[in-house]
N, C-alpha and C positions, 0 to 999 in steps of 0.2 A: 832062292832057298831050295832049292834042286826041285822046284815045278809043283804042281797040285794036279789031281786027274777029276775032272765032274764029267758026273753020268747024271742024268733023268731025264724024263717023258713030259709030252704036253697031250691032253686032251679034250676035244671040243663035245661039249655036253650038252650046247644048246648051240643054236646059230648064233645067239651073245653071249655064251660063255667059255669057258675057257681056264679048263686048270694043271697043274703041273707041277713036278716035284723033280728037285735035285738034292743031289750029293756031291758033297765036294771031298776028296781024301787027300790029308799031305801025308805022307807016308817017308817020302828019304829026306824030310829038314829038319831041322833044330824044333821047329813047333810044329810036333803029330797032332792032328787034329783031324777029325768027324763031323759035318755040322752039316745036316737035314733041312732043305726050306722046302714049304709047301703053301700053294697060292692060289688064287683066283682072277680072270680080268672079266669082268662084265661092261659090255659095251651099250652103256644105255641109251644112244642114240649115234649115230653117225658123227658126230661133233667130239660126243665126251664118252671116254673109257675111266670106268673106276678100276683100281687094284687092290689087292689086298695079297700078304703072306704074313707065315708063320718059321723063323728060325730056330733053330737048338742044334747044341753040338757040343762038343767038349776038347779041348786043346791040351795037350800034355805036352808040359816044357820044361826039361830038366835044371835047366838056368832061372827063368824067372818064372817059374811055377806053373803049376797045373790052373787051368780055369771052368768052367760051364760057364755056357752064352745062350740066352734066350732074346727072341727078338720081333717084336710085332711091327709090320710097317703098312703104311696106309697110301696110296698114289690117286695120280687123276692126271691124263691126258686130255688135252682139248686142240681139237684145229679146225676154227672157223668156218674157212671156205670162202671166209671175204678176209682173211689179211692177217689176222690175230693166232698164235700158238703156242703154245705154253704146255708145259707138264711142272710137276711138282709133287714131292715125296717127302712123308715124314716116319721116324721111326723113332719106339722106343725099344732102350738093349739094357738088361742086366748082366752082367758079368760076377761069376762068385768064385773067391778058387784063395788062394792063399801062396805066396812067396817068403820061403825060407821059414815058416810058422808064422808071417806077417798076412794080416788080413788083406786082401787083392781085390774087394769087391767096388764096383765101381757101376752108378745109375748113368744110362747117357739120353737124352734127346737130341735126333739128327733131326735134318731137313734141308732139302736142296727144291732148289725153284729155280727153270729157265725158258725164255721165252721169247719172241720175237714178235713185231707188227708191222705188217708192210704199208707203208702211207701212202703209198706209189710205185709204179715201176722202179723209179730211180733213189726211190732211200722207203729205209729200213729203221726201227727203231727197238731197241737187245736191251734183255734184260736179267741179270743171273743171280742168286742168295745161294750160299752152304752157310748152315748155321749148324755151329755142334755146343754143346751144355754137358760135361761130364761132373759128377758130384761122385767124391773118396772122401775118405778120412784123412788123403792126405800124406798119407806115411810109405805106399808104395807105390802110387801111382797118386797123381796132381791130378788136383780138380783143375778145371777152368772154363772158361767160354772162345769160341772161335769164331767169327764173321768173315766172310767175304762176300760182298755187296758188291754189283756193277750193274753202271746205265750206260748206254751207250747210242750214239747215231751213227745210221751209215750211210752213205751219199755215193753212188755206182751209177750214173748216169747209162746208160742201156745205149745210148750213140756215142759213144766215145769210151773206151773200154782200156785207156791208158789213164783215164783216173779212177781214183779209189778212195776214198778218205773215210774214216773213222775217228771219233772225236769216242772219247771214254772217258767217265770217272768212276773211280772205286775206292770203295774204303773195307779197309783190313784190321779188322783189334783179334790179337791172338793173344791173348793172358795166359798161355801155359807154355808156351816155345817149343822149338824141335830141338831132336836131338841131331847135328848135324857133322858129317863126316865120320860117324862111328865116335862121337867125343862121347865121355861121360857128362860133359857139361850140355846144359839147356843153353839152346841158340834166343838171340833177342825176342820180349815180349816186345808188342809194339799197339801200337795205332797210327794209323796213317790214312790221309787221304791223297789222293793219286789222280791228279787228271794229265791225259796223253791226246796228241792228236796224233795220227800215223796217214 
């Protein structure tokens, strides 16, 4: 959509912390849009780092409508030192604005989680959550809920470097669909569980 430009700064204000603000500008696409985040990471111990920010912005779209986006999200890094790492991030976003005179507001809770544990040199053991919850009215944008779940093993033997094996399962429930191909219609809801080996 002919590109986006961000600018901001980070500044360290303590030997643990650490804040920083950007802007994002889309100025030549279809959706003009401003939106300001402003954050913080405090490093409470060499293991775990907490996050925090704050969004706002506002989108002007002559097609499907003008919005404001407000957005608080919450994180946490952690890396062991003996095997274990993970981060994980949750946000809440309001959206308010209106399409065609139709109401456009819409609450979401995000949240993603990934992580990894090393058992050994030679395997590994993965693990990843996106979880999204949007609530509308319904009428110009669909509610729904989103999953995707995955566990995974991985088996990389450190003397012999022509095998590789991964064993996965994941499950998928997407109750609102995509829009795919530039279609007007909504692509399949689904649920599915999925195990692969590779």
């Amino acid at each position: 959509d002919r590109g986006q430009y961000v600018a901001g700064g980070r500044r360290s204000v303590h030997e643990d912390v650490d804040i920083y603000g950007e802007n994002t500008y889309d100025m030549f696409g279809r959706h003009r849009s401003l939106t300001s985040t402003y954050g913080v990471e405090y490093r409470t111990t060499e293991q775990l780092t907490l996050l925090g920010s704050y969004e706002y912005g506002e989108v002007r779209d002559a097609v499907d409508g003008d919005f404001d986006r407000k957005a608080l999200s919450l994180g946490a890094r952690y890396e062991s030192g003996r095997g274990l790492s993970w981060n994980a991030r949750a946000e809440i976003r309001r959206d308010r604005g209106e399409t065609s005179g139709t109401n456009r507001d819409s609450d979401a809770f995000l949240f993603v989680t990934s992580g990894r544990y090393k058992i050994n040199e030679n395997q590994r053991f993965l693990f990843s959550l996106d979880y999204a919850d949007t609530e509308t009215d319904n009428v110009s944008i669909q509610s729904g809920e989103y999953i995707d779940a995955q566990l995974g093993y991985a088996y990389r033997p450190v003397d012999n470097d022509r095998l590789n094996l991964l064993f996965k399962y994941r499950f998928l429930k997407d109750s609102i669909g995509q829009v795919i191909d530039s279609s007007t219609e909504r692509g399949p809801r689904q649920t599915s569980h999925v195990l692969s080996v590779d």
